[in-house]
N, C-alpha and C positions, 0 to 999 in steps of 0.2 A: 197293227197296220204297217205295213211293208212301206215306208216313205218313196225309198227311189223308185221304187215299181210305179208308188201312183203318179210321181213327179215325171216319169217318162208317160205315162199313158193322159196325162194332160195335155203335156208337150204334145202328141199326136192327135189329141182333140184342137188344141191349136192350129196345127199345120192343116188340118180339113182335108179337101181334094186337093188340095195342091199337092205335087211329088215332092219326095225330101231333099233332092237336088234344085229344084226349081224353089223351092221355099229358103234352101240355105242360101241361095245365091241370090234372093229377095234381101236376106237381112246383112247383105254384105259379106259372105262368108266362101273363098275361093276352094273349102273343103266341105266334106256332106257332111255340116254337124249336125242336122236331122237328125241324121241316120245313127250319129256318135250320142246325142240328148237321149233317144228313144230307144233306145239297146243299152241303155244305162252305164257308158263310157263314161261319157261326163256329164256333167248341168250347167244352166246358166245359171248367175244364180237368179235371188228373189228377185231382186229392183229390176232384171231384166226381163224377168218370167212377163210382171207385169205391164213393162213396154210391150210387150206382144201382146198379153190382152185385152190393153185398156188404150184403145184410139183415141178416147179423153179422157182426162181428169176424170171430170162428172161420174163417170159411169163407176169406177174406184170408190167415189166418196157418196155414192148410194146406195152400192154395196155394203159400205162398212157402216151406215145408216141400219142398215136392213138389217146387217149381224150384230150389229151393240143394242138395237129396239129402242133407240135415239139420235138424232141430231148433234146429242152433245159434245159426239165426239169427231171434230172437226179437224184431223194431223195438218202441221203448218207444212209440212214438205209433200210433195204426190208420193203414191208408192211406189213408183218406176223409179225411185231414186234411194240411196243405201241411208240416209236420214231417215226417208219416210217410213222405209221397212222397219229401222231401231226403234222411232217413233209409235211403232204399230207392236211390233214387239214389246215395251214396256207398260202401254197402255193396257196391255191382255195380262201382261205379268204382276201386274200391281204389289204386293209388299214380300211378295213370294221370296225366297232366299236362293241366292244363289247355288248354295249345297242342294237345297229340295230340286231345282230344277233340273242340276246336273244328274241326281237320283232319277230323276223321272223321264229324264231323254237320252243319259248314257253318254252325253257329249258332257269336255271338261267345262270348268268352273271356268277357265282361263279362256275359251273360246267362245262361253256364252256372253261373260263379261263384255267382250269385246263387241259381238253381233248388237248386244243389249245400248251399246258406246256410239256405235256405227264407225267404230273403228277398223273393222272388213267388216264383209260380206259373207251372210249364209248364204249356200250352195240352196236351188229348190227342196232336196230331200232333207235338210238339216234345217230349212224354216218350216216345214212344215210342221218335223220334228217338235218345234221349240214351239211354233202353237196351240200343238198337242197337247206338251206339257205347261204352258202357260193357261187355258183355260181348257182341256180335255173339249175342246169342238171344231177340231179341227175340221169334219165334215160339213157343219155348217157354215163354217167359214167357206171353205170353197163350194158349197153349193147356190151362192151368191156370183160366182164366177162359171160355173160349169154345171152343165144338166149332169148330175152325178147316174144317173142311169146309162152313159155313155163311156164312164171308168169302168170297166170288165173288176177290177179288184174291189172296187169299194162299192158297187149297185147292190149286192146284197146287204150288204150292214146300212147303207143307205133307208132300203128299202124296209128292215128290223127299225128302225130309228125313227123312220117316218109312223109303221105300227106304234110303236113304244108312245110317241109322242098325242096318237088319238089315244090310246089308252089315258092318258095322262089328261086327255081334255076332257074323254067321254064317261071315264070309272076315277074320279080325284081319289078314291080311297084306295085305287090299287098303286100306288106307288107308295103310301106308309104299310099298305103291306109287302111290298115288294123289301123295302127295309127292313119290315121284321122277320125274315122270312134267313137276314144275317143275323138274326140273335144267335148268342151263345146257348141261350137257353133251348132254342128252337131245333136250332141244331144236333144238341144233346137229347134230344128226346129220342131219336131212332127211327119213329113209327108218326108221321103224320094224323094229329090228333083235331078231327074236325072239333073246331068251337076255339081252340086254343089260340088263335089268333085273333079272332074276335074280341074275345074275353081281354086279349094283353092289349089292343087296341082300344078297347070301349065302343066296340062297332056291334049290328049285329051279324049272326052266324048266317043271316040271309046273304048281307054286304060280305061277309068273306068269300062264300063260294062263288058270287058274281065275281069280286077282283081275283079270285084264282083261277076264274074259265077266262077274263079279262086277259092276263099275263100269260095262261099256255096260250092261249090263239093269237098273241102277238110274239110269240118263242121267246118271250124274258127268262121265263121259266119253266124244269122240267123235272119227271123224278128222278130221283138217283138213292138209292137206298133208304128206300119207304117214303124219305120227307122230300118236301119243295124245294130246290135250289134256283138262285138266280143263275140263269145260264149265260150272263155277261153283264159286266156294269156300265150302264152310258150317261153322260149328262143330258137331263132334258132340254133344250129350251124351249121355252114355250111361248118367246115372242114372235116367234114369226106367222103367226094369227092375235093379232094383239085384239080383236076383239072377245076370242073364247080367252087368250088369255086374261084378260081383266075379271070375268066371269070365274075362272079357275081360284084367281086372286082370292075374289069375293066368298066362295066355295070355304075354303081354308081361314079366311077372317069370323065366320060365321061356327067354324069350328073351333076357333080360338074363345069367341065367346060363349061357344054354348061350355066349356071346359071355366074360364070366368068364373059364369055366374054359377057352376057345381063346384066352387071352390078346389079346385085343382092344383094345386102347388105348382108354382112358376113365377114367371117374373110375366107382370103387365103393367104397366105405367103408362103415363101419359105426362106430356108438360106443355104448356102454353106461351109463345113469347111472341111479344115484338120485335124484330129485327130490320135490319136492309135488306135487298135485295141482294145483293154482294156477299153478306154472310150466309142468306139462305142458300147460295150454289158452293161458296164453300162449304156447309154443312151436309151436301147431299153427296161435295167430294169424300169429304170422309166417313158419313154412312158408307159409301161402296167401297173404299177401302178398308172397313172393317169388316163388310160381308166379305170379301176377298180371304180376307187375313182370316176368318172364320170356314170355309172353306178348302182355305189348303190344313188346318187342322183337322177338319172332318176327313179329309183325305187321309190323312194320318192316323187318327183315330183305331185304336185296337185296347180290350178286344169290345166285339158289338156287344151292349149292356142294354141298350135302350135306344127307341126311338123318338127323334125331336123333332116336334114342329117351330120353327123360328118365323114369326110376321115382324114386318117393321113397317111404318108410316112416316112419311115426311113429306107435306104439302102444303104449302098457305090457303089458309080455311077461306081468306078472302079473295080467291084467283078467280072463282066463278063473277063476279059482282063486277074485275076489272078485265075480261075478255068484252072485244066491242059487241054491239048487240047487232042479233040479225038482223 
């Protein structure tokens, strides 16, 4: 993803009909810095990007409702401000290491530290950068802010993302094949061997050809010397239908148990407890900081051996009983 390219061609979904003179002299500027943002001279940075496209608050922090697929996360500062942006930045970074970040966005340790501090200001192409690397969604993130069919750079991988993502609602078994598809072992084969994924799955060879015509008609994957490769890796998410999502959820819990009760080597547990209210939100702070922390390992992860499924649960069994009644 070319950052400054998209950071200018926002900018210009910003500016609208207005001219770049007529717009610069709107935000108080005796020069065309339109014209200077959008030809990739300079940038403003973050906190100002989003004084230009947030008229209120509110609209900021329903946004970032919409991209976390909670309420829970509520930044004490707005994000038109260099607090709010560091605030938003750390929240997406969770226990991530400063070395991994700098690996993954090419900017120093010493300047993200800083953005991270709100000690400066990221420039727009260098946050965008750092939410990249911070949760690989960057797309979703701005397509909360902008009809992404309107950035010339980014409407096609938009547009792969949004296929990727029905696949993901409407074939759940083609994205543990789309994983397995990085084995070591898959790869070493040479010659695309129908059944053999099925078989490494526990699927049958019906459900494999469906997630393989699933993954080529969404261009995930293509051949390239005999076998199947992923032809680009994306994050999914899959909250922003949180109704197919909790069904997708459901999907996958139901394959956890049918693995269970065929005695499948893993880990399944369970445990019971009373606690406060207090501790259950602290508890569910650090559920997601370890799913965090277990993700930038998988990122990491070489070479592909195996594919995992990971569920977790964490809910009080008595929330139904204290919701008012209708």
């Amino acid at each position: 993803m070319n950052f400054a390219q998209v950071a200018a061609e926002w900018l210009r979904f910003i500016r609208g009909k207005r001219s770049q003179r007529g717009f610069s002299k709107r935000l108080g500027y005796s020069s065309n810095i339109a014209y200077r943002w959008e030809s990739g001279v300079c940038f403003p940075t973050a906190a100002e990007t989003f004084a230009l496209v947030d008229r209120s608050e509110a609209r900021s922090r329903q946004a970032l409702e919409a991209f976390f697929g909670s309420p829970r996360v509520a930044l004490p500062l707005p994000l038109a401000t260099r607090g709010g942006v560091a605030q938003l930045l750390a929240e997406v970074r969770g226990k991530t290491s400063l070395v991994e970040l700098a690996r993954r966005s090419g900017y120093s340790r010493f300047s993200i530290a800083r953005w991270l501090s709100g000690a400066s200001e990221p420039r727009l192409p260098e946050f965008l950068g750092m939410l990249e690397a911070c949760s690989f969604r960057c797309l979703d993130f701005l397509s909360h802010f902008v009809a992404l069919e309107r950035l010339p750079s980014l409407a096609e991988q938009w547009h792969a993302l949004q296929a990727a993502r029905k696949a993901a609602y409407d074939v759940p078994w083609s994205h543990a094949v789309l994983r397995a598809l990085e084995l070591t072992d898959y790869t070493r084969l040479g010659k695309h061997r129908s059944g053999w994924l099925a078989r490494r799955l526990g699927i049958s060879r019906e459900e494999e050809e469906r997630c393989l015509e699933t993954l080529a008609a969404a261009r995930q994957i293509r051949r390239s010397g005999g076998i199947w490769v992923a032809d680009h890796t994306q994050t999914i998410d899959t909250r922003a239908d949180p109704a197919r999502g909790r069904k997708l959820k459901a999907e996958w819990l139901k394959v956890a148990l049918s693995r269970l009760e065929s005695g499948v080597s893993g880990v399944f547990g369970y445990n019971l407890m009373a606690i406060s209210r207090a501790d259950l939100a602290r508890l569910r702070e650090r559920h997601i900081a370890y799913f965090r922390d277990m993700q930038s390992l998988v990122a990491d992860s070489a070479p592909s051996e195996c594919v995992v499924l990971f569920n977790a649960d964490l809910f009080a069994l008595d929330a139904l009983s204290l919701e008012p009644a209708p």
